[in-house]
N, C-alpha and C positions, 0 to 999 in steps of 0.2 A: 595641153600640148598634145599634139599627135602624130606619133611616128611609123612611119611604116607604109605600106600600098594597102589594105586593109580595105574595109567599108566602114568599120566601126565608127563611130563617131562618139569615142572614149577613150580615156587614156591608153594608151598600147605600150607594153614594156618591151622592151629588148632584152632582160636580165631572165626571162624565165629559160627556162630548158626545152630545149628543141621536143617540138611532137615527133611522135613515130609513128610507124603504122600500127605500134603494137597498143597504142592510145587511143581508144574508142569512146564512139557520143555517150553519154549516159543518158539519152532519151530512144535512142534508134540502136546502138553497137556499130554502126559506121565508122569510117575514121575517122580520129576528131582533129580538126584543124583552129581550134580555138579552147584557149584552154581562159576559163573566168575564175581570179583569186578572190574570193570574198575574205570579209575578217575572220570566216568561220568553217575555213578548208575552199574547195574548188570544186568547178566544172568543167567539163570538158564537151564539148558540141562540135559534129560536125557543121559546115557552112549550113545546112539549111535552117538548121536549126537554132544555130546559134543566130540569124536574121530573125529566125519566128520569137525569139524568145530574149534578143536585144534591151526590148521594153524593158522588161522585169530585170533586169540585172543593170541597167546603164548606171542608173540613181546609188546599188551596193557595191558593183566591184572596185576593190583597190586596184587590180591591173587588168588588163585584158589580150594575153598572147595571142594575136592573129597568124595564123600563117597559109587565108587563105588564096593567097598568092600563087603559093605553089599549085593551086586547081588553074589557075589561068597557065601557067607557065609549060604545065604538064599536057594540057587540052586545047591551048590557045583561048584568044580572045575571039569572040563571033560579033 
């Protein structure tokens, strides 16, 4: 099931904790707008990266907080 405006095409929780600004990629330091739960702690990606790196994670994560919404919401849609 999938909730949310997202891209993902993985499960999306609602129950994680709101990102912040003060939440960055752990591949770039950008903000992170996607946080992935695996069984064995988390990550955190900004949007592009979190696209680049989708692959590798679809198949492990238990949840996947999207909230790249707020980039369209903030910038508009083009």
């Amino acid at each position: 099931m999938r909730r949310g405006r997202g891209w993902l095409h993985v499960l999306v929780s609602t129950t994680t904790q709101t990102l912040t600004a003060a939440d960055r990629c752990d591949r770039c330091g950008a903000q992170a707008y996607v946080r992935v739960s695996l069984p064995v702690g988390e990550l955190l990606f900004c949007a592009h990266h979190a696209r680049e790196h989708a692959g590798a994670y679809e198949g492990v994560a238990t949840h996947v907080h999207d909230e790249t919404d707020k980039l369209l919401a903030a910038h508009g849609a083009r």
